[in-house]
N, CA, C and O atoms as a Tinker XYZ file with bonds, in Angstrom:
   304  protein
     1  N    -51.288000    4.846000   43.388000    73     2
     2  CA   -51.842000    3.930000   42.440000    64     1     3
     3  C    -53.124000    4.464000   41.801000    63     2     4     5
     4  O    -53.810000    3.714000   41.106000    81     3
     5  N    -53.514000    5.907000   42.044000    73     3     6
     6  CA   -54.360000    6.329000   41.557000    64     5     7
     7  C    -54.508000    6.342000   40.240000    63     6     8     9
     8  O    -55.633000    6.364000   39.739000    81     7
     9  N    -53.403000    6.331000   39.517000    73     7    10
    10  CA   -53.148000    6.513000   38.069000    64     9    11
    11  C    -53.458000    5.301000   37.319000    63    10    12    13
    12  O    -54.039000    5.188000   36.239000    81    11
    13  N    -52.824000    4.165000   38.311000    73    11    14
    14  CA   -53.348000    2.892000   37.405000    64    13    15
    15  C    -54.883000    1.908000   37.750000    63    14    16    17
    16  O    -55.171000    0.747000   37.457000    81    15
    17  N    -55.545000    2.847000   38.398000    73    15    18
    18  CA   -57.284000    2.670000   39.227000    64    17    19
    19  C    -56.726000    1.556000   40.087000    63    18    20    21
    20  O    -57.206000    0.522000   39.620000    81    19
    21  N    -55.883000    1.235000   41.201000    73    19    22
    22  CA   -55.766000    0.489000   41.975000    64    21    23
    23  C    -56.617000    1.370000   43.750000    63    22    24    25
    24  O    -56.764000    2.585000   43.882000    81    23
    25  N    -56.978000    0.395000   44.729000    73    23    26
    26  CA   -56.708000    1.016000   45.357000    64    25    27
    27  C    -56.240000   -0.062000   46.315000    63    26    28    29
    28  O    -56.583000   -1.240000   46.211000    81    27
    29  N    -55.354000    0.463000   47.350000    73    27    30
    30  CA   -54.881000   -0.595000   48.262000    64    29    31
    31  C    -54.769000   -0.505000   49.442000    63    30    32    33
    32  O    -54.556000    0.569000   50.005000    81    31
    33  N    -54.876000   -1.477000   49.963000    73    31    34
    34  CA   -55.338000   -1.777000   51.301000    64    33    35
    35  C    -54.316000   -2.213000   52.055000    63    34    36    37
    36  O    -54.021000   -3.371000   51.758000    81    35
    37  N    -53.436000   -1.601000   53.196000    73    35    38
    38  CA   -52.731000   -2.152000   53.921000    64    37    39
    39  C    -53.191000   -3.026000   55.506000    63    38    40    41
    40  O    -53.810000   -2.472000   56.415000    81    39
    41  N    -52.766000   -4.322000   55.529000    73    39    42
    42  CA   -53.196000   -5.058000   56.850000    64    41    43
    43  C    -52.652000   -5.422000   57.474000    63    42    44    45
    44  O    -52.384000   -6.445000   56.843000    81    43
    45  N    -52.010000   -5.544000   58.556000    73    43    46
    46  CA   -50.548000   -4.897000   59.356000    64    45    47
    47  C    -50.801000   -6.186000   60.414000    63    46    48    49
    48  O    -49.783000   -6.675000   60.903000    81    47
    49  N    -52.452000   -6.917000   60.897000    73    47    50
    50  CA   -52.277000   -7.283000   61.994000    64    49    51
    51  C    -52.331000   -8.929000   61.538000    63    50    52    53
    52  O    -53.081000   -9.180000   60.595000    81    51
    53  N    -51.629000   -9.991000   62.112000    73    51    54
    54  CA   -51.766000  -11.295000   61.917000    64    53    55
    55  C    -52.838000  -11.864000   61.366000    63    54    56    57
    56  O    -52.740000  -12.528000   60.334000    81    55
    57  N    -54.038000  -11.658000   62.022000    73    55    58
    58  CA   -55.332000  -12.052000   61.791000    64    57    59
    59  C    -55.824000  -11.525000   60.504000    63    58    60    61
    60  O    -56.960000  -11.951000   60.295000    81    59
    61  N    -55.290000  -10.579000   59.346000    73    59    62
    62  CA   -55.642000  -10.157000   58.336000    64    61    63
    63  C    -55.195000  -10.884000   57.375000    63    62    64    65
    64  O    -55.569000  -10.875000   56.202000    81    63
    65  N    -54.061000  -11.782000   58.063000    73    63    66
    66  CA   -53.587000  -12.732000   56.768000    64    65    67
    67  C    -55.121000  -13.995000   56.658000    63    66    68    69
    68  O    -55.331000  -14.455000   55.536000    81    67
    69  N    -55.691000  -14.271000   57.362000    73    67    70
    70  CA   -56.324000  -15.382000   57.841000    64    69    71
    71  C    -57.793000  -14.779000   57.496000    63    70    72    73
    72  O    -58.865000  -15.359000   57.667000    81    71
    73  N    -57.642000  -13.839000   57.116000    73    71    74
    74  CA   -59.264000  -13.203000   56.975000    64    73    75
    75  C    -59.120000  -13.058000   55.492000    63    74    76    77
    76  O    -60.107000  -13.228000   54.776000    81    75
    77  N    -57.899000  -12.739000   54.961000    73    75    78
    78  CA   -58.391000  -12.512000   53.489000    64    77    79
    79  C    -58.071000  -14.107000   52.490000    63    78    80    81
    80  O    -58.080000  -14.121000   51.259000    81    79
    81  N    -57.878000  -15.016000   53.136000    73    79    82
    82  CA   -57.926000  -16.503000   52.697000    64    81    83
    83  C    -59.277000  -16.425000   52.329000    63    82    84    85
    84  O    -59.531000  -16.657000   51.148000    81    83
    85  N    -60.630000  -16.018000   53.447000    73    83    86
    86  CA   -61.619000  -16.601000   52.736000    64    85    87
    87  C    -62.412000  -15.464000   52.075000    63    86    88    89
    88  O    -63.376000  -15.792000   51.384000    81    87
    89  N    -62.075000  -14.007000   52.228000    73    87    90
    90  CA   -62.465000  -13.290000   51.612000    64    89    91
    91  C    -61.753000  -12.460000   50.341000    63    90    92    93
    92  O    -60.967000  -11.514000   50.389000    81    91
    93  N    -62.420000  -13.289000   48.977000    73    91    94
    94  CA   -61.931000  -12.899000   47.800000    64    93    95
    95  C    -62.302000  -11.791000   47.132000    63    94    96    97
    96  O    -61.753000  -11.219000   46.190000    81    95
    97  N    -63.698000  -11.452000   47.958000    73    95    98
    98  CA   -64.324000  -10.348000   46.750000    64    97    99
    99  C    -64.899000   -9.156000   48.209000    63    98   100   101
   100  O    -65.100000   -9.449000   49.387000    81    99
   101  N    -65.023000   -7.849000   47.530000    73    99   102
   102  CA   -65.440000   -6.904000   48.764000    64   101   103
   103  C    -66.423000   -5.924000   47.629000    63   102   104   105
   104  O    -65.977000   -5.290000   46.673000    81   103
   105  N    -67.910000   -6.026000   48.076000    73   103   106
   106  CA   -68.308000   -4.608000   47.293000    64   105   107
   107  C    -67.819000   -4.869000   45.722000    63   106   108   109
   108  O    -67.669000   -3.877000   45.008000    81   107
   109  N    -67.648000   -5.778000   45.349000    73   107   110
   110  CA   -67.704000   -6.237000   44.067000    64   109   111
   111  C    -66.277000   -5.782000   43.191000    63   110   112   113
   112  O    -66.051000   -5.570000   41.999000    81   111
   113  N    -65.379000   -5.749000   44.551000    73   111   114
   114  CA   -64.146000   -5.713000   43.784000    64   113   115
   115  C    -63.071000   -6.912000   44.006000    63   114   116   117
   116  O    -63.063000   -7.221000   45.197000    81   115
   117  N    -62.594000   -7.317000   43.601000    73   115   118
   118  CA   -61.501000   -9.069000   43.592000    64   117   119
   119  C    -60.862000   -8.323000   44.605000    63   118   120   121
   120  O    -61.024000   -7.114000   44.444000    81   119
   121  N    -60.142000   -8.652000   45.668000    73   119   122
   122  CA   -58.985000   -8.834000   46.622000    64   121   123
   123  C    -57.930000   -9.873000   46.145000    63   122   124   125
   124  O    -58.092000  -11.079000   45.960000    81   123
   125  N    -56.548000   -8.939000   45.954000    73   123   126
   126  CA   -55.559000   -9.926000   45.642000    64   125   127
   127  C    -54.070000   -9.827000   46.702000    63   126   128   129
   128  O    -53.462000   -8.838000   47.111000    81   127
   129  N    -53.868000  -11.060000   46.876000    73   127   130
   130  CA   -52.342000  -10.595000   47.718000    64   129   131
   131  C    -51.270000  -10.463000   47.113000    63   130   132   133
   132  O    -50.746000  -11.405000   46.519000    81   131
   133  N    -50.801000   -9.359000   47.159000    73   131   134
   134  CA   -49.763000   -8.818000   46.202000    64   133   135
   135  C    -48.712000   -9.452000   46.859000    63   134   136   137
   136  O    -47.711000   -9.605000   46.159000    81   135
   137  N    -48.639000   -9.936000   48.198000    73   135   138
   138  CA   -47.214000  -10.630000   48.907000    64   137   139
   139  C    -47.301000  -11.496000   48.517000    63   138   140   141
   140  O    -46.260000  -12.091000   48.798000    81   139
   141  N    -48.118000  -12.303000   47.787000    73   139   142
   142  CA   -47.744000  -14.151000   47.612000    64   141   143
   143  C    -46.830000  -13.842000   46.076000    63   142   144   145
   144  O    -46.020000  -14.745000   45.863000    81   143
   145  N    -46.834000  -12.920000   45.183000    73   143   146
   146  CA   -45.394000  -12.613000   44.061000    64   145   147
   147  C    -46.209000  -12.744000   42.825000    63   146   148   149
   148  O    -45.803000  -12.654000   41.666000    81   147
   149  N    -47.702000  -13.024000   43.341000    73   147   150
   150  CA   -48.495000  -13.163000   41.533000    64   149   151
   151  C    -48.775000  -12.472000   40.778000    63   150   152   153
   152  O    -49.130000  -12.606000   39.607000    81   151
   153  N    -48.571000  -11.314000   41.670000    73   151   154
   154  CA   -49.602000  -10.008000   41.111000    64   153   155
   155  C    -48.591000   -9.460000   39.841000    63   154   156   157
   156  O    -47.368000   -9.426000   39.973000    81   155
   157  N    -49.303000   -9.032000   38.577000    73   155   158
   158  CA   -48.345000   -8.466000   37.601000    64   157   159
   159  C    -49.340000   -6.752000   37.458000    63   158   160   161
   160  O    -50.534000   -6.880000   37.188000    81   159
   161  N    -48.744000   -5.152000   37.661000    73   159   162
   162  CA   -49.209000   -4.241000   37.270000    64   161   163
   163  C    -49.488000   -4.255000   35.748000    63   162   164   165
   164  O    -48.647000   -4.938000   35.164000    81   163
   165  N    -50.511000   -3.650000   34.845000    73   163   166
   166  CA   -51.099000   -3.464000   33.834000    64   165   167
   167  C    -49.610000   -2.254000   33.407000    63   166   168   169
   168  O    -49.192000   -1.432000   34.222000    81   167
   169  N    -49.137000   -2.399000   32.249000    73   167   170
   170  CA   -48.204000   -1.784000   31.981000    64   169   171
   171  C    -48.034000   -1.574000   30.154000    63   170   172   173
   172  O    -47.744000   -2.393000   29.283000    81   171
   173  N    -48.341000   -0.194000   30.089000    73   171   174
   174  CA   -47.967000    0.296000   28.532000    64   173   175
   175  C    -46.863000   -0.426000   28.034000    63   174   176   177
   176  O    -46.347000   -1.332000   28.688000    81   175
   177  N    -46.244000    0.111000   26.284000    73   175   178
   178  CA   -44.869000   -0.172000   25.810000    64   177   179
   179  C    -44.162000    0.890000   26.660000    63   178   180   181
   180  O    -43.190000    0.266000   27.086000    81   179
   181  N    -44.095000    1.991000   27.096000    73   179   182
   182  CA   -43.559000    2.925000   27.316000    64   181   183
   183  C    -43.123000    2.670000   28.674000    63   182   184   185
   184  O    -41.941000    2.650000   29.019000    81   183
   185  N    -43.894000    2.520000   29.260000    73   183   186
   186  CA   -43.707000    1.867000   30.982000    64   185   187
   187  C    -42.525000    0.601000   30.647000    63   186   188   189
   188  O    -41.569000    0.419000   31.401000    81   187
   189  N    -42.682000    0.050000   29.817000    73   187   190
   190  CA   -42.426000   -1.548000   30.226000    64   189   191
   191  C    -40.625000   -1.168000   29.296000    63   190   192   193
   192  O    -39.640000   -1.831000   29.620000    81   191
   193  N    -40.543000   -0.212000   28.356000    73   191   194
   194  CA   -39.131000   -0.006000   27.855000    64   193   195
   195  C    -38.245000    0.734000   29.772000    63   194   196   197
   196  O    -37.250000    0.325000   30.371000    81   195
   197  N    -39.197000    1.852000   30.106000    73   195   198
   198  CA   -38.947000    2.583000   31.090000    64   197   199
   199  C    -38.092000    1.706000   32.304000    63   198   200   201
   200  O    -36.936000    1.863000   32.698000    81   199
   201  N    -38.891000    0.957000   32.625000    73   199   202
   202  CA   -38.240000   -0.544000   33.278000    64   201   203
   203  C    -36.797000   -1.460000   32.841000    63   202   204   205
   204  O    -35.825000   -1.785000   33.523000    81   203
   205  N    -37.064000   -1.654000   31.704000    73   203   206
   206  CA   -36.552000   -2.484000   31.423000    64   205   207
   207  C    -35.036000   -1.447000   31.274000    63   206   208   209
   208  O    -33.923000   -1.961000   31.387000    81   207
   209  N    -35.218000   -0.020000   31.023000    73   207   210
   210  CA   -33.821000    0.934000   30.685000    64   209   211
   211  C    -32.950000    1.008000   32.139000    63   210   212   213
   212  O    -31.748000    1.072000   32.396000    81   211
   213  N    -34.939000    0.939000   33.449000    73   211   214
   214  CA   -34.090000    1.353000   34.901000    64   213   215
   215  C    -33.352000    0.301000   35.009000    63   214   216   217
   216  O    -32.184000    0.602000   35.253000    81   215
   217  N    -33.659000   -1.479000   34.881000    73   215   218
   218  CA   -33.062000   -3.167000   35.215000    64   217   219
   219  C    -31.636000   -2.327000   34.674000    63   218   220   221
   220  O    -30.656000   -2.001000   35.345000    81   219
   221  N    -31.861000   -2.146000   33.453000    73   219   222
   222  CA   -30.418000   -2.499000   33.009000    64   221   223
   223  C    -28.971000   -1.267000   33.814000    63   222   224   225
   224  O    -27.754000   -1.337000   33.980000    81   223
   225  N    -29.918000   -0.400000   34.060000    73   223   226
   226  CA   -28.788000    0.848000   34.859000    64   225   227
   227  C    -28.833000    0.541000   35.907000    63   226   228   229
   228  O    -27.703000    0.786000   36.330000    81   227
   229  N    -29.627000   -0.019000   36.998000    73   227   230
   230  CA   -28.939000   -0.366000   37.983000    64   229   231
   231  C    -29.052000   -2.161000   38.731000    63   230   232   233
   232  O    -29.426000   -2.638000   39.803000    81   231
   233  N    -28.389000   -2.781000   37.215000    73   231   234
   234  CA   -27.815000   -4.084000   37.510000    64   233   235
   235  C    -26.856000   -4.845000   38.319000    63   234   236   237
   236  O    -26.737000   -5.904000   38.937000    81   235
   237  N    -26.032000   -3.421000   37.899000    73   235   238
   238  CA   -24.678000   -3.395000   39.240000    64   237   239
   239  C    -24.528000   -3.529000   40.282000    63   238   240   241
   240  O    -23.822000   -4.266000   40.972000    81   239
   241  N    -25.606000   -2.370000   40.548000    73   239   242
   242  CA   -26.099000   -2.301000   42.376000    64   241   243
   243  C    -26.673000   -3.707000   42.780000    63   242   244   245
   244  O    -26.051000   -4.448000   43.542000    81   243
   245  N    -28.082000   -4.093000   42.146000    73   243   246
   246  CA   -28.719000   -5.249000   42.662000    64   245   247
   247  C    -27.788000   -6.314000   42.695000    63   246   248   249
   248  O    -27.654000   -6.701000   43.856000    81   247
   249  N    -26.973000   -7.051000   41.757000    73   247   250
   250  CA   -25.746000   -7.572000   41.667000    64   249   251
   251  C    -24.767000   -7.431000   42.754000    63   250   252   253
   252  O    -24.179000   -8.459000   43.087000    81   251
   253  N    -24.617000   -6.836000   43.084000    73   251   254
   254  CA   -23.778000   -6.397000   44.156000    64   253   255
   255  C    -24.401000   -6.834000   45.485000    63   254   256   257
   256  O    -23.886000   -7.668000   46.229000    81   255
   257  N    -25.294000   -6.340000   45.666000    73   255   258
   258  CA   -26.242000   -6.136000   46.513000    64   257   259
   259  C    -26.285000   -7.546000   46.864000    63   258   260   261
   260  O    -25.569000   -7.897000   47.802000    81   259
   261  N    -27.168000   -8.618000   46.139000    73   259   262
   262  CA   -27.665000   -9.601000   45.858000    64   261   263
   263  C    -26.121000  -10.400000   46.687000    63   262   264   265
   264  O    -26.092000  -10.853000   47.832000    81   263
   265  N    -25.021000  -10.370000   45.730000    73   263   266
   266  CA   -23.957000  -10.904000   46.422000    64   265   267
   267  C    -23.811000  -10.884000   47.867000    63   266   268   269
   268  O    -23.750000  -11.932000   48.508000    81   267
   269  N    -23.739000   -9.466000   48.534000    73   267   270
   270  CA   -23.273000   -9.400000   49.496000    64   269   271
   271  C    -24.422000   -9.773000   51.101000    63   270   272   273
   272  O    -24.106000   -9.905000   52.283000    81   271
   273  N    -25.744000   -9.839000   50.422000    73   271   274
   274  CA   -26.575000  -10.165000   51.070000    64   273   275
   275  C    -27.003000  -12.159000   50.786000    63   274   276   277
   276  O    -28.109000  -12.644000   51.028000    81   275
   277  N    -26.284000  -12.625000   50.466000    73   275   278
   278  CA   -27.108000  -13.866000   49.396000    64   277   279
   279  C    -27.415000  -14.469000   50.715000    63   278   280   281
   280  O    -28.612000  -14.708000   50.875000    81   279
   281  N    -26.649000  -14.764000   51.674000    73   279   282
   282  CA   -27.334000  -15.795000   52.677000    64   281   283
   283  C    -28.700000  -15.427000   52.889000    63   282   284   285
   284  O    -29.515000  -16.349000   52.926000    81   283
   285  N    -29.149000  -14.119000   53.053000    73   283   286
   286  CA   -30.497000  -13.710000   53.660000    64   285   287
   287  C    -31.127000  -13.404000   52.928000    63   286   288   289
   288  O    -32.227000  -13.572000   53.454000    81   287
   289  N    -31.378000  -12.833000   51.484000    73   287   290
   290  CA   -31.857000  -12.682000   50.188000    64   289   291
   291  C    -32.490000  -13.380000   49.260000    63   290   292   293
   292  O    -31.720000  -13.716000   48.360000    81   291
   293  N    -33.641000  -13.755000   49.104000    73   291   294
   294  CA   -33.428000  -14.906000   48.265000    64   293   295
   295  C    -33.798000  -13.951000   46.193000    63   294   296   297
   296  O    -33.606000  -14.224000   45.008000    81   295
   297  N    -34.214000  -13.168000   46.789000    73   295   298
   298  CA   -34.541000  -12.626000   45.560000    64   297   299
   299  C    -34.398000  -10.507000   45.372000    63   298   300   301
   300  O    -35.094000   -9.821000   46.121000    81   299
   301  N    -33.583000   -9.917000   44.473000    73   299   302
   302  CA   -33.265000   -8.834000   44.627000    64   301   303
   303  C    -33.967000   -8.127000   42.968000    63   302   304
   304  O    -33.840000   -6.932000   42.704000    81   303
């Protein structure tokens, strides 16, 4: 994520979920949880066609995928 000035922080132990509830800011940078689904990356036209060319080539697979997993899946 060097490319898009992110840097990130992995927190592996229970108690890190419960610590970053009340801590929003560190050293004057925002803390965000990318697991709660809000987070959107900063993304060019070029990036965002790039994407949108990979969705459409492998629709099949996720489709597929998505099917054969649906009980346990909620989102692919």
């Amino acid at each position: 994520m060097i490319k898009k000035d992110y840097e990130v922080l992995l927190f592996d132990e229970p108690l890190d979920e419960y610590s970053l509830q009340r801590l929003t800011h560190f050293e004057g940078k925002k803390l965000v949880n990318v697991g709660k689904g809000d987070f959107k990356l900063k993304q060019d036209d070029n990036e965002r066609k790039r994407i949108k060319a990979l969705k459409k080539l492998f629709t099949p697979l996720t489709e597929w995928w998505a099917g054969l997993r649906k009980s346990i899946i909620n989102k692919v």
